[in-house]
mmCIF file of the N, C-alpha and C atoms, coordinates in Angstrom:
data_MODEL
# 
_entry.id   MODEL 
# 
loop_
_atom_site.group_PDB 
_atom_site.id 
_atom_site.type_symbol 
_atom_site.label_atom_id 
_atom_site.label_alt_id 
_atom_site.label_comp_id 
_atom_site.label_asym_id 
_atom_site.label_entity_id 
_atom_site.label_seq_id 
_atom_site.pdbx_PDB_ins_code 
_atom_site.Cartn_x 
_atom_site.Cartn_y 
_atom_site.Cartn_z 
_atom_site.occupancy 
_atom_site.B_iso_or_equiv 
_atom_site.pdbx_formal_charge 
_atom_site.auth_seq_id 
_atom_site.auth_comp_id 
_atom_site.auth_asym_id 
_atom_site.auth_atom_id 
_atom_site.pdbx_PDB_model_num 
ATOM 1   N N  . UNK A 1 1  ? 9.640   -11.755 -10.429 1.00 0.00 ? 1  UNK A N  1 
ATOM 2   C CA . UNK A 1 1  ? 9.261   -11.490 -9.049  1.00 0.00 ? 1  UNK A CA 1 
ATOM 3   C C  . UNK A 1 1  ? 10.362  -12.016 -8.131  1.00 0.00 ? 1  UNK A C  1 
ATOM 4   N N  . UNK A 1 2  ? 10.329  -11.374 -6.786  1.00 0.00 ? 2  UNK A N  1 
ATOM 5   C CA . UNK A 1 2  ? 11.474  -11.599 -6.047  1.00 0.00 ? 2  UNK A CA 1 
ATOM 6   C C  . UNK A 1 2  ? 11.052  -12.917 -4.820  1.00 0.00 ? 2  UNK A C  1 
ATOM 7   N N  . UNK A 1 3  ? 11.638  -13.130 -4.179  1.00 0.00 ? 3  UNK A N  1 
ATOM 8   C CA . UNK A 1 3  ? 11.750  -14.505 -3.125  1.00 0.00 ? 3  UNK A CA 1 
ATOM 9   C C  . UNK A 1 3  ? 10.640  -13.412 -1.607  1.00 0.00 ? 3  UNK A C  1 
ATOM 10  N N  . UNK A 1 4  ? 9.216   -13.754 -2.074  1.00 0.00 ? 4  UNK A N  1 
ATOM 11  C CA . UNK A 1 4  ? 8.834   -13.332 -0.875  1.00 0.00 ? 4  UNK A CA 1 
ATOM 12  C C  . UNK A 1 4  ? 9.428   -13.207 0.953   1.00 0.00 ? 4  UNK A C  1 
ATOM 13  N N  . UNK A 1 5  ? 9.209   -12.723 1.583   1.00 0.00 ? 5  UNK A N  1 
ATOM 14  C CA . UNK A 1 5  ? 9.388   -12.365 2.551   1.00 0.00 ? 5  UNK A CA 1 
ATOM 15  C C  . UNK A 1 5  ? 8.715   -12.278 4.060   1.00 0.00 ? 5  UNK A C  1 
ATOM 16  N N  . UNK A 1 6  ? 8.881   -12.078 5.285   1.00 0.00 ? 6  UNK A N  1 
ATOM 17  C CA . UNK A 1 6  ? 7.972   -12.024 6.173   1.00 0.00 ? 6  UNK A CA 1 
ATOM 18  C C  . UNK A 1 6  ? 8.312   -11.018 6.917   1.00 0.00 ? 6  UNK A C  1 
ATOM 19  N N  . UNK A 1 7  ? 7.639   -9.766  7.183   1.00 0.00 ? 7  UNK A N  1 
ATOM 20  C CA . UNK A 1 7  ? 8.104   -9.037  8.224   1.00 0.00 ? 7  UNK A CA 1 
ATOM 21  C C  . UNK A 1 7  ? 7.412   -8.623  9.234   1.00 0.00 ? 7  UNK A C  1 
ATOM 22  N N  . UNK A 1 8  ? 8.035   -8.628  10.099  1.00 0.00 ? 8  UNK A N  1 
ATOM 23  C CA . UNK A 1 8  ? 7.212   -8.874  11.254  1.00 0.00 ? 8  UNK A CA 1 
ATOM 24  C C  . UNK A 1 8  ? 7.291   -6.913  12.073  1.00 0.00 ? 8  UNK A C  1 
ATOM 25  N N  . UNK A 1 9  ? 6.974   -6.271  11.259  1.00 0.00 ? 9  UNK A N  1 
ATOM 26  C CA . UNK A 1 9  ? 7.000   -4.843  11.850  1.00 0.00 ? 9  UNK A CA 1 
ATOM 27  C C  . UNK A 1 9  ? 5.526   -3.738  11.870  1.00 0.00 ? 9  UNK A C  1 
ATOM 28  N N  . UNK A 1 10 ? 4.469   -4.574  12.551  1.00 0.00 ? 10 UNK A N  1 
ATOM 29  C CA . UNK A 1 10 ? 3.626   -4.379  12.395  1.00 0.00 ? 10 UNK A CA 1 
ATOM 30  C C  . UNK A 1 10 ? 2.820   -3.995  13.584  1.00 0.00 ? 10 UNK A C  1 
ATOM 31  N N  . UNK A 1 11 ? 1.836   -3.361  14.278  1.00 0.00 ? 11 UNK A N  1 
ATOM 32  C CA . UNK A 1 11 ? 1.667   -3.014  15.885  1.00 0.00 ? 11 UNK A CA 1 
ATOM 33  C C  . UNK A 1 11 ? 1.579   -4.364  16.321  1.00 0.00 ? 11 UNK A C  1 
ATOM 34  N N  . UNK A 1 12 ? 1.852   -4.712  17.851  1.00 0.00 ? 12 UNK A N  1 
ATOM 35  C CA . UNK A 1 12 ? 1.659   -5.541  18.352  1.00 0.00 ? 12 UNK A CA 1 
ATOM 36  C C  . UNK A 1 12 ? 2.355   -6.966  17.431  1.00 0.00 ? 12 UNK A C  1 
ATOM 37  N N  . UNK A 1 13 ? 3.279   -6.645  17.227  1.00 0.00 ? 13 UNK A N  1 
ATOM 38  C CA . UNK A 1 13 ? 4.060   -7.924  16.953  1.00 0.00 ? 13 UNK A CA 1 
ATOM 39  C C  . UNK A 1 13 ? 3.527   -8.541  15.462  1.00 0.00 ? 13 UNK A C  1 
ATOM 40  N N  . UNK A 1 14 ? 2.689   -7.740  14.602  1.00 0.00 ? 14 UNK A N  1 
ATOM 41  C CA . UNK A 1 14 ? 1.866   -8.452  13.759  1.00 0.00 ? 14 UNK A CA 1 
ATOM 42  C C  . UNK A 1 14 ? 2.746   -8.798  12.275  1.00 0.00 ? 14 UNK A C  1 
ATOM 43  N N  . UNK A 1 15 ? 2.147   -9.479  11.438  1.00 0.00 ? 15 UNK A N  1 
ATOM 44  C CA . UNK A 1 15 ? 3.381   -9.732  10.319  1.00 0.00 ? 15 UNK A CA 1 
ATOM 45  C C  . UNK A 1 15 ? 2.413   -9.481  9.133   1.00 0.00 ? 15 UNK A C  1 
ATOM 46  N N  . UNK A 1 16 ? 3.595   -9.680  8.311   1.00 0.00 ? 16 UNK A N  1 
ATOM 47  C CA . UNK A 1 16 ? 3.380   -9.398  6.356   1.00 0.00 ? 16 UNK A CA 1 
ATOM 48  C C  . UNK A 1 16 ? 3.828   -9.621  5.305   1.00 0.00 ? 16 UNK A C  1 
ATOM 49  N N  . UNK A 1 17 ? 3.177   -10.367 5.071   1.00 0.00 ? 17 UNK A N  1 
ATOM 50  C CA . UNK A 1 17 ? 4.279   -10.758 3.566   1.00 0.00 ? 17 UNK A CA 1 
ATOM 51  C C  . UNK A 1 17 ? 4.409   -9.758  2.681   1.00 0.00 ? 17 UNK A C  1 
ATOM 52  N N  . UNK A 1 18 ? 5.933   -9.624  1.783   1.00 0.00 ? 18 UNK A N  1 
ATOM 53  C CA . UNK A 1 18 ? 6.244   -8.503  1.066   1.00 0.00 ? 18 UNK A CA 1 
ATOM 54  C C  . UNK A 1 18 ? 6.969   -9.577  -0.065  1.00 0.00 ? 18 UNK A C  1 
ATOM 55  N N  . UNK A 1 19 ? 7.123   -8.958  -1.335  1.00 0.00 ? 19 UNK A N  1 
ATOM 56  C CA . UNK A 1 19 ? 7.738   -9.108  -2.256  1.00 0.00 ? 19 UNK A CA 1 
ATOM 57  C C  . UNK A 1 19 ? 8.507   -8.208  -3.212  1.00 0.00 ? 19 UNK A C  1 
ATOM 58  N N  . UNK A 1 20 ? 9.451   -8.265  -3.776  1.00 0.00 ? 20 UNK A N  1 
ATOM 59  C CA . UNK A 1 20 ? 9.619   -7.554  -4.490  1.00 0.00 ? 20 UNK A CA 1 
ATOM 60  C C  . UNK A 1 20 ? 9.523   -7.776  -6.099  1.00 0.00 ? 20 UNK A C  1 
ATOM 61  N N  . UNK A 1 21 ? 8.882   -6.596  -7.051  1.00 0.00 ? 21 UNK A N  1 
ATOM 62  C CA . UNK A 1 21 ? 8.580   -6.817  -8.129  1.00 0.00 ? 21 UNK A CA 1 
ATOM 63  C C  . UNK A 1 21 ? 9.101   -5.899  -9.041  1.00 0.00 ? 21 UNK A C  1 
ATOM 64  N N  . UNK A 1 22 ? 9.544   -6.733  -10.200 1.00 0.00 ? 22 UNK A N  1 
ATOM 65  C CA . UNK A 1 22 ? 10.635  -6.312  -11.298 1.00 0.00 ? 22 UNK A CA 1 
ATOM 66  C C  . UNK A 1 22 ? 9.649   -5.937  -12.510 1.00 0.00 ? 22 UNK A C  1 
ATOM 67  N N  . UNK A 1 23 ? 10.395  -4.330  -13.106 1.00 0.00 ? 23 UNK A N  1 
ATOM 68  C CA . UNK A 1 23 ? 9.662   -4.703  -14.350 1.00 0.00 ? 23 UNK A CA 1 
ATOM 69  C C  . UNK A 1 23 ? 9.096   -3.192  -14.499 1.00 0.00 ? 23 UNK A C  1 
ATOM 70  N N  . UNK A 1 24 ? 8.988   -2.602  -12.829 1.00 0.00 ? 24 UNK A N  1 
ATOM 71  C CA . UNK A 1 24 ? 8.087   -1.541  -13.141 1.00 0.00 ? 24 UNK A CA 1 
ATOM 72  C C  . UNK A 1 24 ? 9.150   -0.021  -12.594 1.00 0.00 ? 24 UNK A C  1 
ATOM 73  N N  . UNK A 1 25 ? 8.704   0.993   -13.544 1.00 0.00 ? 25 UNK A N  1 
ATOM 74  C CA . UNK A 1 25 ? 9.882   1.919   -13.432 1.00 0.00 ? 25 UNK A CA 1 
ATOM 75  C C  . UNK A 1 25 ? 9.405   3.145   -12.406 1.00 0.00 ? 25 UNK A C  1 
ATOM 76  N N  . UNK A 1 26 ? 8.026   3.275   -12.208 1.00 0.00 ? 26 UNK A N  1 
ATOM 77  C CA . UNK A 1 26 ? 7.470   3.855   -10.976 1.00 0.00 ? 26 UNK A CA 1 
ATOM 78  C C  . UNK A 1 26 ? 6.264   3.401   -10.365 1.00 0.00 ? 26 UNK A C  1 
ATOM 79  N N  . UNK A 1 27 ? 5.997   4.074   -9.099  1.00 0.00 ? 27 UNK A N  1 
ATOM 80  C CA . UNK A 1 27 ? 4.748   3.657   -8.351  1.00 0.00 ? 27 UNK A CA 1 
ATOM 81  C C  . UNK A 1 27 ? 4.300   5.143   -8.239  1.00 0.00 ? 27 UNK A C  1 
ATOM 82  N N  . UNK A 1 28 ? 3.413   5.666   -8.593  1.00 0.00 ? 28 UNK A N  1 
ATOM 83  C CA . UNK A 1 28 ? 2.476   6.532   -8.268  1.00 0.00 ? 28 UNK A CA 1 
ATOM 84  C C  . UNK A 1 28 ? 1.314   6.737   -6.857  1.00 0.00 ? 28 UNK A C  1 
ATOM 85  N N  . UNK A 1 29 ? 1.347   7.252   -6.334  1.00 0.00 ? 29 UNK A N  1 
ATOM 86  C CA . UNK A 1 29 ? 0.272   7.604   -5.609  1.00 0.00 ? 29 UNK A CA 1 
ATOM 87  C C  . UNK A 1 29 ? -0.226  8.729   -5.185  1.00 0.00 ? 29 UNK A C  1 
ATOM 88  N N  . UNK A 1 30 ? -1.412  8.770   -5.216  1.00 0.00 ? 30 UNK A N  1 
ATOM 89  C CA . UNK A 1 30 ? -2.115  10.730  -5.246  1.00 0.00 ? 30 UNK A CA 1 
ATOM 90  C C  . UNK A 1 30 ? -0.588  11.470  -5.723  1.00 0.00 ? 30 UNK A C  1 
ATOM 91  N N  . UNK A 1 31 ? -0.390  11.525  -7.142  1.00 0.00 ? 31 UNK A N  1 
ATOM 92  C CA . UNK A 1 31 ? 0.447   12.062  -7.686  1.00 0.00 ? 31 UNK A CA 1 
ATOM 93  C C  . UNK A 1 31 ? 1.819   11.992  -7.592  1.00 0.00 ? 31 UNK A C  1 
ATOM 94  N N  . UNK A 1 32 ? 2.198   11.703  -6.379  1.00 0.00 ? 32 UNK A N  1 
ATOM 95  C CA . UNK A 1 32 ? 3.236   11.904  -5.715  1.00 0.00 ? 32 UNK A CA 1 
ATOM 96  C C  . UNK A 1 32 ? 4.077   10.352  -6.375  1.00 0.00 ? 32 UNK A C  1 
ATOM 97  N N  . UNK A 1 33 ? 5.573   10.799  -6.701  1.00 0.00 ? 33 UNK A N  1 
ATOM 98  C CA . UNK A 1 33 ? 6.551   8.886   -7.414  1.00 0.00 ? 33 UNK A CA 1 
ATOM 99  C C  . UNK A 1 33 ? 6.692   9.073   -5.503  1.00 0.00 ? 33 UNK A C  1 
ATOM 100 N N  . UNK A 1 34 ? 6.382   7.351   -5.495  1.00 0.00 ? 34 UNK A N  1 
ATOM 101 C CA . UNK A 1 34 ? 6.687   6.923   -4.041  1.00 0.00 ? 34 UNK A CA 1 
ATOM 102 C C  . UNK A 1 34 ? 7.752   5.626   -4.259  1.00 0.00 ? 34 UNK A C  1 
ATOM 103 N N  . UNK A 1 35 ? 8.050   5.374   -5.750  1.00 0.00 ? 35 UNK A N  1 
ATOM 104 C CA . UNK A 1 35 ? 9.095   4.482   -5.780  1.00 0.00 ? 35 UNK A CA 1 
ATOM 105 C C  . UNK A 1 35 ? 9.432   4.627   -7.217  1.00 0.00 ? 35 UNK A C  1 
ATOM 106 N N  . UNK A 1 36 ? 10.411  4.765   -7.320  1.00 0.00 ? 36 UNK A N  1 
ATOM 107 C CA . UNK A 1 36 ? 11.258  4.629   -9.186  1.00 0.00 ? 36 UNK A CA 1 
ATOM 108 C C  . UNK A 1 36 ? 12.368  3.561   -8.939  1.00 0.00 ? 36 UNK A C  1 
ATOM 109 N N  . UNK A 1 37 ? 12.432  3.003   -9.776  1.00 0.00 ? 37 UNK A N  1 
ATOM 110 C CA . UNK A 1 37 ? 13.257  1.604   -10.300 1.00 0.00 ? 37 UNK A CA 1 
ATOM 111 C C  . UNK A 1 37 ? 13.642  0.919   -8.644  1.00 0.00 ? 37 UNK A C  1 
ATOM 112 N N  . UNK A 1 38 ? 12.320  0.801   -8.390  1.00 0.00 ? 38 UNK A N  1 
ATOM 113 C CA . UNK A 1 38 ? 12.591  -0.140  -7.025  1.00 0.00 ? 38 UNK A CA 1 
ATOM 114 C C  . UNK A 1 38 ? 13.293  0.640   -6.024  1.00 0.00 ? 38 UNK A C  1 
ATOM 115 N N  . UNK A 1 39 ? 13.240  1.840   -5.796  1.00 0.00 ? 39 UNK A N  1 
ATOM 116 C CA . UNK A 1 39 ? 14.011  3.092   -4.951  1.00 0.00 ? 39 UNK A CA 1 
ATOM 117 C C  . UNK A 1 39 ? 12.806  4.037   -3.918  1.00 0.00 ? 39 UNK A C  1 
ATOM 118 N N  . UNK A 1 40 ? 12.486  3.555   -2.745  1.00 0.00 ? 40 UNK A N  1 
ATOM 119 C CA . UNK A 1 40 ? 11.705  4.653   -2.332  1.00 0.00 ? 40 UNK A CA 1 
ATOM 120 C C  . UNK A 1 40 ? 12.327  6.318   -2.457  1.00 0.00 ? 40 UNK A C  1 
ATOM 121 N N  . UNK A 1 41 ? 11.492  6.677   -2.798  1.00 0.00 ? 41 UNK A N  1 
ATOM 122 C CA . UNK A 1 41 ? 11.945  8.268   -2.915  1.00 0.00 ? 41 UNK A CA 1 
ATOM 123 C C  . UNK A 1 41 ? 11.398  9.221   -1.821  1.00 0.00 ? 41 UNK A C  1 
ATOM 124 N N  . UNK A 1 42 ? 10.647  8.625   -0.897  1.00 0.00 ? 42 UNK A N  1 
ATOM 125 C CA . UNK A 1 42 ? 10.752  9.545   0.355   1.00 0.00 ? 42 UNK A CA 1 
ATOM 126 C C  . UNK A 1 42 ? 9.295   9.948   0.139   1.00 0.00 ? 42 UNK A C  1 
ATOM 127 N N  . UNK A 1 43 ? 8.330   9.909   -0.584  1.00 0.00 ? 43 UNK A N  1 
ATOM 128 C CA . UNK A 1 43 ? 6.923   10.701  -0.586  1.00 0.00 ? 43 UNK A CA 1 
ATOM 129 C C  . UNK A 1 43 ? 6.283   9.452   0.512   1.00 0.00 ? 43 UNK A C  1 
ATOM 130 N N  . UNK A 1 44 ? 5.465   9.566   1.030   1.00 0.00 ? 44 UNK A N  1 
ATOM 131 C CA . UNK A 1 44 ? 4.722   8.551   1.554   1.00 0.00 ? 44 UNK A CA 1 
ATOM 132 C C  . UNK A 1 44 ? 3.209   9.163   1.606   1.00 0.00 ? 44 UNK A C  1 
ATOM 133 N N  . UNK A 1 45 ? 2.061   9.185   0.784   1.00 0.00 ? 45 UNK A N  1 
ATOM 134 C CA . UNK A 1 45 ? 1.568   10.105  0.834   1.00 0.00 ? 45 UNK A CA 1 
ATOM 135 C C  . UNK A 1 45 ? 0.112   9.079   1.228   1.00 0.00 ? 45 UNK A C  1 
ATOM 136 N N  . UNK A 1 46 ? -1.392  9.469   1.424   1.00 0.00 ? 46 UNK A N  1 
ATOM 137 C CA . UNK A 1 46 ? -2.100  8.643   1.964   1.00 0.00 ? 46 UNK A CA 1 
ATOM 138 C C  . UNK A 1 46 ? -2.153  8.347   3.974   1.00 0.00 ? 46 UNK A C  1 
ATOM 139 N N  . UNK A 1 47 ? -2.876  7.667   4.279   1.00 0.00 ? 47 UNK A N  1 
ATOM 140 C CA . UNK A 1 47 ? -3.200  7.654   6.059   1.00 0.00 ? 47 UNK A CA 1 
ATOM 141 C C  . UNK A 1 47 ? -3.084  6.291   5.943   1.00 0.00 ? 47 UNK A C  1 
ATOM 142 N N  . UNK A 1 48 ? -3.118  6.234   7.574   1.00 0.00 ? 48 UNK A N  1 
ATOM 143 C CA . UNK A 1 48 ? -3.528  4.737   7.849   1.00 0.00 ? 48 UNK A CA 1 
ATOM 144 C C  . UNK A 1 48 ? -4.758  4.731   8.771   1.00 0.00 ? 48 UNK A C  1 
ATOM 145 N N  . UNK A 1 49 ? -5.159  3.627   8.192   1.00 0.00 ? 49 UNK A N  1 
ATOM 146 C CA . UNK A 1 49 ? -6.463  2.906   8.556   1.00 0.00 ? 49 UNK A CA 1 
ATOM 147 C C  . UNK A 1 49 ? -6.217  2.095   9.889   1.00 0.00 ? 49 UNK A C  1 
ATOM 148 N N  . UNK A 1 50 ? -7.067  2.223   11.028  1.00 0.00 ? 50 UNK A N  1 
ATOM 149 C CA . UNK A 1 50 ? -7.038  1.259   11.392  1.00 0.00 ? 50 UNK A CA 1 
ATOM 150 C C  . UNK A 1 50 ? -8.581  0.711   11.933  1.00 0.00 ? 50 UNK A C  1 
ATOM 151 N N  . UNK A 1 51 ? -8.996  -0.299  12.190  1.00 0.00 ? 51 UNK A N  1 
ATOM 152 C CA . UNK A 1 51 ? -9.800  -1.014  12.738  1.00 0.00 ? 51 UNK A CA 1 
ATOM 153 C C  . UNK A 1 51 ? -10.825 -0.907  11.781  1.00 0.00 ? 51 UNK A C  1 
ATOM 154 N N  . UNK A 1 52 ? -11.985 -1.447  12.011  1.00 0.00 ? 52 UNK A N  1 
ATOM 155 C CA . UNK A 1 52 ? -13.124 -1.791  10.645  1.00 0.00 ? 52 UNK A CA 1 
ATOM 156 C C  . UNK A 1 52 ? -13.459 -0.497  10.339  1.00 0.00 ? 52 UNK A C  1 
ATOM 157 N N  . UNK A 1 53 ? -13.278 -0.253  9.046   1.00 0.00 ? 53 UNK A N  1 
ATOM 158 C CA . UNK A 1 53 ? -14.008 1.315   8.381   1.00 0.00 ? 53 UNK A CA 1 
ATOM 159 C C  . UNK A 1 53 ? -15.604 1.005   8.113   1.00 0.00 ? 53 UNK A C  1 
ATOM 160 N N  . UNK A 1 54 ? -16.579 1.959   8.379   1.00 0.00 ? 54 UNK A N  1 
ATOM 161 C CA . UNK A 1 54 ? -17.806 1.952   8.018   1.00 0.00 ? 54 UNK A CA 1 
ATOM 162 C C  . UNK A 1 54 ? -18.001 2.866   6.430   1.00 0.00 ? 54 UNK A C  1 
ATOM 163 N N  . UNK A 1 55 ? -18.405 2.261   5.618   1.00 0.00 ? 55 UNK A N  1 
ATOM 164 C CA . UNK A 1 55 ? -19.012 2.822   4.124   1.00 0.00 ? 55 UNK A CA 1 
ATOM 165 C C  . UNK A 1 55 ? -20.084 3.509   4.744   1.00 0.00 ? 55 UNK A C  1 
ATOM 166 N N  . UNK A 1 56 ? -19.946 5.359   4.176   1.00 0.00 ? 56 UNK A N  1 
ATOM 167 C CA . UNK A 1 56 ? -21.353 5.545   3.850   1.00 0.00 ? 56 UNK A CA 1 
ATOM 168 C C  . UNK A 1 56 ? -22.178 5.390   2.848   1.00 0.00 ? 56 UNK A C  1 
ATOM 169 N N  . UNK A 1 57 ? -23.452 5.477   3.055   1.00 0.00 ? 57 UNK A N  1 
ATOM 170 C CA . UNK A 1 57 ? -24.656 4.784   1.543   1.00 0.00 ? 57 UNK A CA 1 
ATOM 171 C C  . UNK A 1 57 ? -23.955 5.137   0.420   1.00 0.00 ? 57 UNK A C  1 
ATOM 172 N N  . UNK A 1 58 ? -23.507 6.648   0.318   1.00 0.00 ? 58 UNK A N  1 
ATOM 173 C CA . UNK A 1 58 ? -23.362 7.086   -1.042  1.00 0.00 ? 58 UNK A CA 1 
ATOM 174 C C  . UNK A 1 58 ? -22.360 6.714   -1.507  1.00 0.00 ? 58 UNK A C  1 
ATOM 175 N N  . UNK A 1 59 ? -21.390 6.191   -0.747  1.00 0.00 ? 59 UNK A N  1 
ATOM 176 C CA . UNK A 1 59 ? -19.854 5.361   -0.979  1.00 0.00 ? 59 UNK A CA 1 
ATOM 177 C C  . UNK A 1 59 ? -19.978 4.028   -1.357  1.00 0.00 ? 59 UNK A C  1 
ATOM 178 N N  . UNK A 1 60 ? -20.943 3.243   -0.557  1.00 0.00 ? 60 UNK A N  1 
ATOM 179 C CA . UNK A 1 60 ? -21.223 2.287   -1.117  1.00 0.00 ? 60 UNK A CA 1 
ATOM 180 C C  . UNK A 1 60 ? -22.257 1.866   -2.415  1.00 0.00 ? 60 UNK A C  1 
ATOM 181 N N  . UNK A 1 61 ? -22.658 2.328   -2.421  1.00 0.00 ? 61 UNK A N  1 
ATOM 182 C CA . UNK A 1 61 ? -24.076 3.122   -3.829  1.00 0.00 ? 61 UNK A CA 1 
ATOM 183 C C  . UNK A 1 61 ? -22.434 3.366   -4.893  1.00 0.00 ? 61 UNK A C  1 
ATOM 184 N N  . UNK A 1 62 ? -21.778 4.000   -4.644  1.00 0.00 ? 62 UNK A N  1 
ATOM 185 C CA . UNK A 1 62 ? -21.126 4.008   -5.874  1.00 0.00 ? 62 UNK A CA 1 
ATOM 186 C C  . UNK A 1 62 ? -19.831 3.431   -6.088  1.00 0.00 ? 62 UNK A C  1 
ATOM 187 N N  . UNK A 1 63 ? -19.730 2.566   -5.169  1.00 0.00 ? 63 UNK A N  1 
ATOM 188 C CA . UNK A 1 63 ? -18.557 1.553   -4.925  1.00 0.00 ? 63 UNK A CA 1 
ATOM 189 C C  . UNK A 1 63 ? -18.998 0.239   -6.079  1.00 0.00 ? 63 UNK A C  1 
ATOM 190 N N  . UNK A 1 64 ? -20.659 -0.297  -6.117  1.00 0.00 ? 64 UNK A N  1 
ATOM 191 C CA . UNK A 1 64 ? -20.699 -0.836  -6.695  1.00 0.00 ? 64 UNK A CA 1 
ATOM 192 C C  . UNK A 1 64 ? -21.554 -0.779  -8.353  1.00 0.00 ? 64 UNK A C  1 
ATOM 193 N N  . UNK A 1 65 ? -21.125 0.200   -8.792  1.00 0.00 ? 65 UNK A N  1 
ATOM 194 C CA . UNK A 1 65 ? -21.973 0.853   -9.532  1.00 0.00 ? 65 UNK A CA 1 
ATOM 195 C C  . UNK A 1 65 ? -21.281 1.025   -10.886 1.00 0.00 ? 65 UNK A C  1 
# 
């Protein structure tokens, strides 16, 4: 593992710790390589969230199930 980090590029001035991690030859997401040998490759695939999400029943009914 790499020498964590802090970055501060977040709305409103907000921060994040990041690290970097050795070892793995891709990152997957909804199909799409969003990183090979530590290389973003440009997919960025997924939304952003912001503020408290509400579960519906049937999401939560099978969230813990």
């Amino acid at each position: 593992m790499g020498e964590p980090w802090v970055a501060a590029d977040l709305p409103a001035g907000g921060k994040r710790l990041l690290q970097k991690a050795d070892g793995y030859v891709a990152t997957i997401k909804s199909g799409a390589v969003t990183f090979r040998d530590g290389v973003m490759q440009g997919p960025t695939p997924g939304g952003l969230i912001r503020g408290p999400q509400v579960l519906a029943h049937s999401e939560l009914h099978s969230a813990s199930g």
